[in-house]
ZAPABA-980949 format. One record per residue (C-alpha): residue number from 1; residue in three letters; chain; x, y, z. Coordinates in nm, 4 decimals, always signed. Example, Ala and Ser with C-alpha at 12.3 -4.5 7.8 and 13.67 -1.06 7.14 Angstrom:
# residues 2
  rodo  drenfi  drenmi         u         v         w
     1     ALA       A   +1.2300   -0.4500   +0.7800
     2     SER       A   +1.3670   -0.1060   +0.7140
# end
This chain:
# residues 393
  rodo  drenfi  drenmi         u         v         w
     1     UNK       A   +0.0000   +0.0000   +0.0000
     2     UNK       A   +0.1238   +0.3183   -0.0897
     3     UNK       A   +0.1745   +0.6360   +0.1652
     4     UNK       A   -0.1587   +0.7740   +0.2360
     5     UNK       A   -0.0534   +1.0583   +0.4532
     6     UNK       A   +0.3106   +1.3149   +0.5337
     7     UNK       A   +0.5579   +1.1791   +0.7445
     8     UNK       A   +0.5827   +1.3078   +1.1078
     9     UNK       A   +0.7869   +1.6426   +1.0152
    10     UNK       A   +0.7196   +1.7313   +0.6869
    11     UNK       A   +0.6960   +2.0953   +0.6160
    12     UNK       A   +0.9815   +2.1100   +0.8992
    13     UNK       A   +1.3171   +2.2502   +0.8066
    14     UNK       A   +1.6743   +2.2014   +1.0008
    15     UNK       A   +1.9400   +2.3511   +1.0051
    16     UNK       A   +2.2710   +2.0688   +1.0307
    17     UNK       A   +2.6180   +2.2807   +1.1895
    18     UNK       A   +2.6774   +1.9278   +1.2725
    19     UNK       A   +3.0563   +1.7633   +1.2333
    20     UNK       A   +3.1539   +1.4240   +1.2289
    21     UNK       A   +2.9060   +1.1997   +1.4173
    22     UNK       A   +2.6703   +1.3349   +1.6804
    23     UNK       A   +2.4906   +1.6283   +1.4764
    24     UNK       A   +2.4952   +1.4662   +1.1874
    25     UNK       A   +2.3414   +1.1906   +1.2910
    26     UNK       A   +2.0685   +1.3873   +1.5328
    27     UNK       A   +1.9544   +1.5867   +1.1979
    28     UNK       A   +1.9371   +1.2569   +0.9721
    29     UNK       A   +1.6815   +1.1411   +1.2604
    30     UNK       A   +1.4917   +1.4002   +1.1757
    31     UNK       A   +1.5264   +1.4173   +0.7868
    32     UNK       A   +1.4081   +1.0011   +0.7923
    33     UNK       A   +1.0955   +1.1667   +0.9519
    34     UNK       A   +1.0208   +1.3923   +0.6786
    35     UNK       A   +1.2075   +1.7091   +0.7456
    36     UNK       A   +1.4120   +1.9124   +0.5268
    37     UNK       A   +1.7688   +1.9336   +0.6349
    38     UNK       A   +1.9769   +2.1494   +0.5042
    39     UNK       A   +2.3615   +2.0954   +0.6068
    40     UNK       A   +2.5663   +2.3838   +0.6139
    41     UNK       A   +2.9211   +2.3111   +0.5575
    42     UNK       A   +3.2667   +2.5128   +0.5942
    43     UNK       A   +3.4581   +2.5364   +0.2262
    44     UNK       A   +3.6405   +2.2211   +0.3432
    45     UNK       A   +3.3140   +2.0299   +0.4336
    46     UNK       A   +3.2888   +1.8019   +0.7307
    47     UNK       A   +3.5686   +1.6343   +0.8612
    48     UNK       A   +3.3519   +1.2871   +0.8398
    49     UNK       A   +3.3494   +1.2865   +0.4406
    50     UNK       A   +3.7586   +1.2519   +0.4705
    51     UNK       A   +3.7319   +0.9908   +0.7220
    52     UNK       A   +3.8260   +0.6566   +0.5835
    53     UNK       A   +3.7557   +0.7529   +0.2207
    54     UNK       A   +3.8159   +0.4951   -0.0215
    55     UNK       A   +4.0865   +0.5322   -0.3334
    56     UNK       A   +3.9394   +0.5837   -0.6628
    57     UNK       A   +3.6467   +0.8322   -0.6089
    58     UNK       A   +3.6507   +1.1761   -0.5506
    59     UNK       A   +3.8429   +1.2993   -0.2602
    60     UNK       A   +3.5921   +1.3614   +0.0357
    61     UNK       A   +3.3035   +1.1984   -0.1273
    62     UNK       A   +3.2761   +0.8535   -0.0341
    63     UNK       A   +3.3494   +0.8157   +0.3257
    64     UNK       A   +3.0946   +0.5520   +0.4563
    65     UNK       A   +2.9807   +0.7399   +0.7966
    66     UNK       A   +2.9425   +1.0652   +0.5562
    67     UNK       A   +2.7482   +0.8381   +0.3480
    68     UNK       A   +2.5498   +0.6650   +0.6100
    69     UNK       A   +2.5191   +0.9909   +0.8831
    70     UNK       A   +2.4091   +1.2578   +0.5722
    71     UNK       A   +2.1685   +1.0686   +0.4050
    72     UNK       A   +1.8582   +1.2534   +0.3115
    73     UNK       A   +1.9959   +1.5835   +0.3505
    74     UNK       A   +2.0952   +1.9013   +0.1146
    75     UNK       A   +2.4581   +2.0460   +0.1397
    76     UNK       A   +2.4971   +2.4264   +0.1349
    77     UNK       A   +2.9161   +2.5435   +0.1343
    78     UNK       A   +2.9324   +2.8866   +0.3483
    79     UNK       A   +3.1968   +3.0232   +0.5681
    80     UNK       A   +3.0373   +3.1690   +0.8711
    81     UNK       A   +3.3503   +3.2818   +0.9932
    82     UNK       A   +3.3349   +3.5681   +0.7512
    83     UNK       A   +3.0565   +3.8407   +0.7989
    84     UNK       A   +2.8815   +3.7790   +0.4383
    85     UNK       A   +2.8638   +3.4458   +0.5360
    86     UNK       A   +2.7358   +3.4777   +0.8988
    87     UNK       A   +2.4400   +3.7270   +0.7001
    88     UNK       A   +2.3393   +3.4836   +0.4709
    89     UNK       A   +2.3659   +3.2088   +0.6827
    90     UNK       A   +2.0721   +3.4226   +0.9344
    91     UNK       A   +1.8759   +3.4986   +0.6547
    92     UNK       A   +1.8433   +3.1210   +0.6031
    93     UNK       A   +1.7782   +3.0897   +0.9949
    94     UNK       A   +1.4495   +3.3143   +0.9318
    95     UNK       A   +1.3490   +3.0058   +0.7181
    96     UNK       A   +1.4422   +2.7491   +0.9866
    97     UNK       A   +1.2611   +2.5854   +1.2410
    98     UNK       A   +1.5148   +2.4105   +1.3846
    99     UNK       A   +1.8893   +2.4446   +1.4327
   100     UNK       A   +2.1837   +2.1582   +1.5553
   101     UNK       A   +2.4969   +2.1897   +1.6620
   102     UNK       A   +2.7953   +2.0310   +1.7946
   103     UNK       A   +3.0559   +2.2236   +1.8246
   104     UNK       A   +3.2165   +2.2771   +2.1640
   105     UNK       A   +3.0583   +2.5384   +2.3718
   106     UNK       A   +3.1898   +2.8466   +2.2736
   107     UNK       A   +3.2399   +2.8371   +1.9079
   108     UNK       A   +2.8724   +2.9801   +1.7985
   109     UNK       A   +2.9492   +3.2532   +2.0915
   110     UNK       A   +3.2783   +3.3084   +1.8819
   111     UNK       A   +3.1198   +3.3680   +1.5617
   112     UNK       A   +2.8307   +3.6173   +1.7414
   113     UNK       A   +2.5890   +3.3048   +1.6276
   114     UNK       A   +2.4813   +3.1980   +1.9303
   115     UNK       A   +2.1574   +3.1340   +2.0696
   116     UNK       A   +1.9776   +3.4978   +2.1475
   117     UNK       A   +2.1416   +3.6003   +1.8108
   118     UNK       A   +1.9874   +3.2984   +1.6632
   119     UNK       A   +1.6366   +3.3697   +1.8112
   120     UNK       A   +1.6531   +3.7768   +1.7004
   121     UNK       A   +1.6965   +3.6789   +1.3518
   122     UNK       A   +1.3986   +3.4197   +1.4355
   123     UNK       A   +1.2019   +3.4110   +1.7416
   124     UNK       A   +1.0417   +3.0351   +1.7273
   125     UNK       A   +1.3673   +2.8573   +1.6436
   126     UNK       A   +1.4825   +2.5225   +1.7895
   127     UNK       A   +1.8666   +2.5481   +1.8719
   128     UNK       A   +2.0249   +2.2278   +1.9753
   129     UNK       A   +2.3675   +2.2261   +2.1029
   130     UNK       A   +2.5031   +1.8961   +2.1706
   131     UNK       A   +2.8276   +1.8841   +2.3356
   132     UNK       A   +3.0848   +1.7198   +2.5517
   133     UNK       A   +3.0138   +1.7812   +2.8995
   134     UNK       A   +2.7757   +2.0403   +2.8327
   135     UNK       A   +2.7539   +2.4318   +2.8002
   136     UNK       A   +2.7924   +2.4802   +3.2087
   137     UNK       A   +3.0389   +2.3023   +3.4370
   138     UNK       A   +3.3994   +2.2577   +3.5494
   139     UNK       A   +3.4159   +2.0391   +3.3076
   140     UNK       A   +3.2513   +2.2607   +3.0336
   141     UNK       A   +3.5878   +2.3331   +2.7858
   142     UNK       A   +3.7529   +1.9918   +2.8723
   143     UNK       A   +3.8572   +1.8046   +2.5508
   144     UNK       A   +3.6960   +1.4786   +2.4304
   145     UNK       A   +3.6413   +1.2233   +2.2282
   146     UNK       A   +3.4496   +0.8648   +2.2330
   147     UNK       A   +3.6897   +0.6288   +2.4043
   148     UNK       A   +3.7556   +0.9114   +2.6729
   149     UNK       A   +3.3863   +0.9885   +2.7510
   150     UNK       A   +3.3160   +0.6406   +2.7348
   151     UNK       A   +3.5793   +0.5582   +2.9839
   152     UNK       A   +3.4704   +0.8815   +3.2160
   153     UNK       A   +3.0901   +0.7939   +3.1903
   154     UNK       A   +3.2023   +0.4791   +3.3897
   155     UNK       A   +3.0845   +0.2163   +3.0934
   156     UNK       A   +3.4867   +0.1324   +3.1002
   157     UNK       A   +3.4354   +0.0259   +3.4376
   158     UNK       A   +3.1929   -0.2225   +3.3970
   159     UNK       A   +3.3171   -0.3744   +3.0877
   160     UNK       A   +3.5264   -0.6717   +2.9932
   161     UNK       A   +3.5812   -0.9583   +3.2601
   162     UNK       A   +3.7168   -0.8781   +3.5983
   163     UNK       A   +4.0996   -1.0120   +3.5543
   164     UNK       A   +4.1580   -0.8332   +3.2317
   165     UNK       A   +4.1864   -0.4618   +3.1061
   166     UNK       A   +3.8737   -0.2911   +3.0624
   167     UNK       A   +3.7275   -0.2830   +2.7129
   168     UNK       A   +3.4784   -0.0534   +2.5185
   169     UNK       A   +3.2440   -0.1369   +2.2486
   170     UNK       A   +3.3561   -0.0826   +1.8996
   171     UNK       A   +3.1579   +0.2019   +1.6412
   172     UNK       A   +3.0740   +0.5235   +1.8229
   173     UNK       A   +2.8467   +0.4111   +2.0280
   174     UNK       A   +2.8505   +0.7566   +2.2967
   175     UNK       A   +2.7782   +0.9603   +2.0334
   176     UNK       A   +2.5091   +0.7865   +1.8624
   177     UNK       A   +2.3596   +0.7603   +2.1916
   178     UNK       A   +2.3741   +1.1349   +2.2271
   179     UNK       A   +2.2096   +1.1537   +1.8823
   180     UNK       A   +1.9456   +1.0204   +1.9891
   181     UNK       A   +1.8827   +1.1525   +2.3225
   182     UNK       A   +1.8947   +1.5164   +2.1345
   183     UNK       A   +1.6661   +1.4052   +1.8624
   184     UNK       A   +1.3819   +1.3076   +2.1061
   185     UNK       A   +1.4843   +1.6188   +2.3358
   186     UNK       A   +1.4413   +1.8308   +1.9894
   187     UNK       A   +1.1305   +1.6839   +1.8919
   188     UNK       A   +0.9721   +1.7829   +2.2852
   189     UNK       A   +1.1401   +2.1673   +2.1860
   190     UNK       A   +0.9057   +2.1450   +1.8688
   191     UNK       A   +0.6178   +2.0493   +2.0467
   192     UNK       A   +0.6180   +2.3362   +2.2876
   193     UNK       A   +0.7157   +2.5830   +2.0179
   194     UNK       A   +0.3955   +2.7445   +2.0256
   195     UNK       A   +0.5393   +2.9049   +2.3572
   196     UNK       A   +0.8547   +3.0607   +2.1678
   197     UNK       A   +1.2063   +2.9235   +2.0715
   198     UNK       A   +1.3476   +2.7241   +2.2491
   199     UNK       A   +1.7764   +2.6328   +2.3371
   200     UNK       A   +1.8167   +2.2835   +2.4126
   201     UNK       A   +2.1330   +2.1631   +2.5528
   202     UNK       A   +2.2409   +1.7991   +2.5571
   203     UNK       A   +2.5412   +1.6779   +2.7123
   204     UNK       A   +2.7274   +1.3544   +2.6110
   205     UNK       A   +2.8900   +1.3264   +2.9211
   206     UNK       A   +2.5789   +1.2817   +3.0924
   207     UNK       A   +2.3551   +1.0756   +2.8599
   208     UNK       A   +2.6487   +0.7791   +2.9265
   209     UNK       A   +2.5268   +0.7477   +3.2663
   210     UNK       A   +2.1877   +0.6247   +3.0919
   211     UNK       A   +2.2223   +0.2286   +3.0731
   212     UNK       A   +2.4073   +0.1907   +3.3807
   213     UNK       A   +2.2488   +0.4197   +3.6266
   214     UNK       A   +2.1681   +0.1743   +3.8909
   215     UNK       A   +2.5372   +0.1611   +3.9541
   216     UNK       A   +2.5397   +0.4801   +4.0733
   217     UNK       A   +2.2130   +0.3964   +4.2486
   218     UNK       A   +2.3315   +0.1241   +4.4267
   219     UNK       A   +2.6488   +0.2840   +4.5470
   220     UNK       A   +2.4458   +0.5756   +4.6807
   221     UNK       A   +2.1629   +0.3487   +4.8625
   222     UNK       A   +2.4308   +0.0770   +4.9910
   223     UNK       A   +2.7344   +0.2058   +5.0417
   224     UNK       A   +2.9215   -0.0307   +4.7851
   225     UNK       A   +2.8876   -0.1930   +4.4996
   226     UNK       A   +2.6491   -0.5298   +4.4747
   227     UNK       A   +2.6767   -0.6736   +4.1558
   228     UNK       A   +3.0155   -0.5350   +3.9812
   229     UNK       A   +3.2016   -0.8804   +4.0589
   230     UNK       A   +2.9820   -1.1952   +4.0045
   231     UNK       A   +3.1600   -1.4346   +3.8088
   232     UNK       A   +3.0941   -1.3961   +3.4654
   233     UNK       A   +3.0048   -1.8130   +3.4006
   234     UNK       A   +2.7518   -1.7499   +3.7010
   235     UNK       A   +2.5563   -1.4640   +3.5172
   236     UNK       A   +2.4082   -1.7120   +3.2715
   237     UNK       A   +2.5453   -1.5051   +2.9837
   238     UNK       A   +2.8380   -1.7032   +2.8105
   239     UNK       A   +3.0625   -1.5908   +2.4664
   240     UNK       A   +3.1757   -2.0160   +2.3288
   241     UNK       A   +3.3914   -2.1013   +2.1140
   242     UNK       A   +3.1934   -2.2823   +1.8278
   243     UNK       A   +3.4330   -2.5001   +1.5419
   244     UNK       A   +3.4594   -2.1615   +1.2778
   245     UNK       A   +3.4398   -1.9592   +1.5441
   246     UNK       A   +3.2395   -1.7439   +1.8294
   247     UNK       A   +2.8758   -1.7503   +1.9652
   248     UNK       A   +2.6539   -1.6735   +2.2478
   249     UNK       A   +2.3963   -1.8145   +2.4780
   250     UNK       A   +2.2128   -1.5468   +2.6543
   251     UNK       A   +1.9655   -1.7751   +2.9467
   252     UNK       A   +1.7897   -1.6464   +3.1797
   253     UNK       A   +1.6605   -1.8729   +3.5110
   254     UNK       A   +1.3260   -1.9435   +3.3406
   255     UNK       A   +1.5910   -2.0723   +3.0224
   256     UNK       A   +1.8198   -2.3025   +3.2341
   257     UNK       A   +1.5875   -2.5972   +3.2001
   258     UNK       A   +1.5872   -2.6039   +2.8004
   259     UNK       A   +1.9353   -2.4890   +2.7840
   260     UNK       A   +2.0270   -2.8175   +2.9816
   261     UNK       A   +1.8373   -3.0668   +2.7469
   262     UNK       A   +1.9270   -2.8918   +2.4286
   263     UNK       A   +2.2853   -2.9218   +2.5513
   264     UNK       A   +2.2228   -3.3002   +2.7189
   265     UNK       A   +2.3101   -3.1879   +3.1046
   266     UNK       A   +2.1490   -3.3373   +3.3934
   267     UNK       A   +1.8213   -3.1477   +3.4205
   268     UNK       A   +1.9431   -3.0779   +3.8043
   269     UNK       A   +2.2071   -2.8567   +3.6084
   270     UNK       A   +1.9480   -2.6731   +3.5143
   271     UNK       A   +1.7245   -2.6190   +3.7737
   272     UNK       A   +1.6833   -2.2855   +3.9663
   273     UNK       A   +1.8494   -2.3044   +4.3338
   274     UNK       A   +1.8886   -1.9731   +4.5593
   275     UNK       A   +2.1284   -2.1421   +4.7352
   276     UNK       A   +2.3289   -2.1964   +4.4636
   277     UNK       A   +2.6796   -1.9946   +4.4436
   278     UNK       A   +2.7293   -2.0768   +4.1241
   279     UNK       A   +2.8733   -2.4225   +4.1277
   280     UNK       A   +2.6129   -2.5617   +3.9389
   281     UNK       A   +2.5483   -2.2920   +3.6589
   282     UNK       A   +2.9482   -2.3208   +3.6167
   283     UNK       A   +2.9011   -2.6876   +3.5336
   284     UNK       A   +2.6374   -2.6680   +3.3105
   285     UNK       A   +2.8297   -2.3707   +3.1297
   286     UNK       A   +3.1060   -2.5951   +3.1073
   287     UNK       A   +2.8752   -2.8626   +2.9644
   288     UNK       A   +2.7429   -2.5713   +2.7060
   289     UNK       A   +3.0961   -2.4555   +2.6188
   290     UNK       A   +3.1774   -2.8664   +2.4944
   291     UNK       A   +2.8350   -2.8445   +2.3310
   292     UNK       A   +2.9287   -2.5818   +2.1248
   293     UNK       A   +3.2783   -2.6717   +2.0354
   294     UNK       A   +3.1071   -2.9344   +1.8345
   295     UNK       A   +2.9318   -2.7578   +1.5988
   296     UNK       A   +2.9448   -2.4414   +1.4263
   297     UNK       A   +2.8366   -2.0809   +1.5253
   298     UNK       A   +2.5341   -2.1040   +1.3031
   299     UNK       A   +2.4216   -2.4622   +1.4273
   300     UNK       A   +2.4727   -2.2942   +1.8108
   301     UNK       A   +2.2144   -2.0210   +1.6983
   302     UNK       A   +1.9886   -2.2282   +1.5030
   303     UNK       A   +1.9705   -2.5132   +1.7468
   304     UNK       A   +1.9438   -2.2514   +2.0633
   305     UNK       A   +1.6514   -2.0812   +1.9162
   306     UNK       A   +1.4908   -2.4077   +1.7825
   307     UNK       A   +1.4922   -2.4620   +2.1544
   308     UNK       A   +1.3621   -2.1263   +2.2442
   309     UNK       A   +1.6751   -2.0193   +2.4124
   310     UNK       A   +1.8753   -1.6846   +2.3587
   311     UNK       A   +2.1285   -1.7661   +2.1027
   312     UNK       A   +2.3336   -1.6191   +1.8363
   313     UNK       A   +2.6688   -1.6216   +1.6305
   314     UNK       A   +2.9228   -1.3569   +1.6359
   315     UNK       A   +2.8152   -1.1078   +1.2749
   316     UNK       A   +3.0121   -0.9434   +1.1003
   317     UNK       A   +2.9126   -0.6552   +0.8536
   318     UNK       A   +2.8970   -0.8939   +0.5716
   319     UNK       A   +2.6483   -1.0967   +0.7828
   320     UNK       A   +2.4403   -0.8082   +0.8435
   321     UNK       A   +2.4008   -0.6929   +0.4844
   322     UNK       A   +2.2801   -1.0636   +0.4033
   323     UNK       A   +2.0461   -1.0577   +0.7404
   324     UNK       A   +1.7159   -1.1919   +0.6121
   325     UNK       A   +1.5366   -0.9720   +0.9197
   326     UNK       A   +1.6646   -0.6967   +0.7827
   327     UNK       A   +1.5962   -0.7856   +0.4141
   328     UNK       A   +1.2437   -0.8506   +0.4562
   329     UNK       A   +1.1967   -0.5114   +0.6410
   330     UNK       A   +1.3736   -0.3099   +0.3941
   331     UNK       A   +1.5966   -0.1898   +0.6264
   332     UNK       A   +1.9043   -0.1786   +0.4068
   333     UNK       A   +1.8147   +0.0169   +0.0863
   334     UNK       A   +1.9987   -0.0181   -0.2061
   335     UNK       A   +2.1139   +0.4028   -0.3011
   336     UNK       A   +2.2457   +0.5458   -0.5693
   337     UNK       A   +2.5253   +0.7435   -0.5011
   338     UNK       A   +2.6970   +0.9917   -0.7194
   339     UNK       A   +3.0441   +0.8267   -0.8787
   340     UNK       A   +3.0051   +0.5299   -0.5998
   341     UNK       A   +2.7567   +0.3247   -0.7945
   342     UNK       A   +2.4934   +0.1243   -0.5540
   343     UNK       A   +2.5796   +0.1339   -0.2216
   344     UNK       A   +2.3910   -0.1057   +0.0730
   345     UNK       A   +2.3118   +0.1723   +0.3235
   346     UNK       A   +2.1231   +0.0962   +0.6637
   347     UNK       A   +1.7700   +0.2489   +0.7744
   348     UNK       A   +1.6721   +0.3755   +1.0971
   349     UNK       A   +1.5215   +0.1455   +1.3556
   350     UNK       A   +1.1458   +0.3068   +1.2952
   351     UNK       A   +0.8303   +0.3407   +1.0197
   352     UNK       A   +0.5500   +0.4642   +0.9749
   353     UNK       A   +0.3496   +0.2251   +0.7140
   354     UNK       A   +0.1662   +0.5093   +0.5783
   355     UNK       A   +0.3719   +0.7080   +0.5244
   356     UNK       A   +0.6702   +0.7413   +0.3140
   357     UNK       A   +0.9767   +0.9848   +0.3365
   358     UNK       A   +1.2044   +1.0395   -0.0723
   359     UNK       A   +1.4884   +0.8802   -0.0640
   360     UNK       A   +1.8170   +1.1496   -0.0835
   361     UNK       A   +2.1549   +0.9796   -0.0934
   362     UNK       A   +2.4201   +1.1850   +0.0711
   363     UNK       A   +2.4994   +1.4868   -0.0826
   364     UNK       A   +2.8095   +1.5843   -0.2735
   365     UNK       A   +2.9708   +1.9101   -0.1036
   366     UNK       A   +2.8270   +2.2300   -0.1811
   367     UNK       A   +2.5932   +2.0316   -0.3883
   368     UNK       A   +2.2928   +2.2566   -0.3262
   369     UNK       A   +2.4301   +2.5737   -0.2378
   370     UNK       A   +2.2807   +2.7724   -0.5533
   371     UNK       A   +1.9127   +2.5624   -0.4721
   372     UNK       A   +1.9167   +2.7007   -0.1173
   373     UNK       A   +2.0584   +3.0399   -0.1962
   374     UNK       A   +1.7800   +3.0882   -0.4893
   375     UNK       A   +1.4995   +3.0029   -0.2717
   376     UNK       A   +1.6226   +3.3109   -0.0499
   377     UNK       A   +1.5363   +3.5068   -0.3334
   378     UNK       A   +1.9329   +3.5959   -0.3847
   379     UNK       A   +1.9883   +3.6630   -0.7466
   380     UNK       A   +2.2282   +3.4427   -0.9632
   381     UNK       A   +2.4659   +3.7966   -0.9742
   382     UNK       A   +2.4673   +3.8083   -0.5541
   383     UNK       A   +2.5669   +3.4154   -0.5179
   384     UNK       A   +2.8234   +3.4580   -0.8176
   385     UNK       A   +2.9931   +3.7609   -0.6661
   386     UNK       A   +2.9559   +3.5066   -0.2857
   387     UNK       A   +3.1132   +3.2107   -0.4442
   388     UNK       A   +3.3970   +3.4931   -0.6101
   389     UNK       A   +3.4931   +3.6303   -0.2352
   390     UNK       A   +3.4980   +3.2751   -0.0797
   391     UNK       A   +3.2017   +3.3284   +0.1176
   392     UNK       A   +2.9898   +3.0737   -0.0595
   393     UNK       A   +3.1138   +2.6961   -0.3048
# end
């Protein structure tokens, strides 16, 4: 069935300052929901489009995170470091709704854009300023990047198995958590615009605190820590070694029963027992581990969900491109993108049946600048004699 009604935010425009990962990625949230995002890029463009670029295409062009984080958007070259550029870049705020940032705190303040200049030029627009440790604080001009917030949001500390170094997860997982914590705290700024414009200030820092919370909790209520140390075998949660390589069986108490007979333990292994200390769950772990050693990491996720227990191989990015789950929801798309050819880019982890938002690939830089510009009513003559002082590409 085709769409039958607008997605969520059309008729919405934003505003992407964004560099690298966290704005970026907060304003293609918003573009997958209908909106028009515009991204307004220095003459050099956003570091991200550099990152990891592959040989043979155009330099800047083909980074995958440029491709996957400025999807859907429109690319406008200005320098707002010069004042031509800082004008036309507020006479395209008067057409805003919505404006995202992340740049460290005082760089808008530096360049006499921030936030009450932003709302003069336009009194009902959305600024979002995603940073760091956020715009207040001791901590407010400290330096960062993802493996040191993720480390000083205390996810280091509760990662990896007690005898060992910590570890952190792999991607960018901090900021595509604060992505997404901005995007939903932008989307409550646009519901209360009718009350005027609104600053919203998100800070990285804080959002890691999120999924581990009742650490902090529990230190605060108890006086120590409870849980930090249980042996790993104990928790029920196991990585095994399978014959081509690693899986994992995920069981909870209710689980331990099934896990046993698809594994062929003693059912006593896997029977629930408060006074347990972890003797028996270690032996039937150990009985899993052989289990699995046997067969390959497919067979250990096919078998453990045949028996309805938590269970999975290790994927890779290959796997995940062929993942029939994600096939038959269309979340990988199939875009064509300028001098790459077809490129396998991934969705967003939400739809809306009826309705159905154009696909954009990511824009080449400066791609739209003379689109934008025109619909300001500049002239061909004012952009020309722009792009001649620098000012605009």
């Amino acid at each position: 069935m085709g769409a039958t009604v607008p997605p969520p935010l059309h008729g919405v425009r934003v505003l992407d300052l964004g560099r690298e990962i966290a704005g970026p990625l907060c304003a293609r949230f918003l573009s997958r929901m209908g909106a028009d995002v515009i991204k307004v890029e220095p003459p050099l463009g956003d570091p991200i489009r550099r990152a990891n670029s592959t040989s043979g295409a155009r330099t800047g062009e083909s980074s995958p995170g440029h491709l996957y984080a400025n999807e859907g958007k429109r690319s406008v070259v200005m320098d707002l470091a010069t004042p031509s550029g800082r004008q036309v870049f507020l006479r395209l705020v008067r057409t805003a709704d919505i404006v995202i940032e992340n740049f460290e705190p005082q760089v808008l303040a530096d360049l006499d854009l921030d936030y009450p200049v932003l709302r003069a030029a336009n009194p009902g627009v959305i600024l979002t300023s995603i940073s760091a440790y956020g715009d207040t604080g001791p901590y407010r001009d400290f330096q960062a990047r993802e493996l040191t917030l993720f480390a000083m949001g205390g996810h280091m500390y509760r990662s990896g198995a007690p005898d060992r170094p910590p570890v952190r997860m792999g991607g960018h997982p901090t900021e595509v958590l604060a992505a997404l914590g901005a995007g939903y705290a932008t989307l409550a700024a646009l519901r209360m615009r009718a009350a005027g414009g609104q600053h919203v200030t998100y800070s990285a820092f804080e959002s890691q605190v999120t999924s581990h919370a009742q650490a902090m909790v529990e230190v605060s209520y108890y006086g120590m820590e409870t849980g930090g140390d249980a042996p790993r075998g104990a928790a029920g949660i196991r990585g095994l070694l399978a014959r081509d390589g690693l899986a994992m069986i995920s069981a909870q108490e209710q689980q331990m029963p099934r896990l046993a007979a698809l594994v062929g333990a003693p059912p006593e292994l896997g029977q629930v027992d408060p006074m347990d200390r972890g003797g028996r769950r270690g032996e039937l772990m150990e009985r899993v581990a052989e289990w699995a050693s046997q067969r390959t990491a497919r067979e250990v996720y096919e078998l453990g969900q045949g028996a309805r227990v938590p269970a999975s191989f290790v994927a890779s990015p290959q796997d995940l491109l062929e993942s029939p789950q994600y096939r038959h929801r269309n979340f990988i798309r199939e875009v064509e993108q300028p001098e790459l050819g077809t490129v396998a880019v991934p969705g967003l982890p939400f739809k809306w049946p009826e309705s159905e938002v154009p696909e954009r690939p990511a824009p080449r830089l400066g791609e739209h600048t003379v689109e934008v510009l025109e619909s300001l009513d500049m002239t061909r003559d004012q952009i020309l004699r722009l792009a001649a002082a620098g000012v605009v590409a």
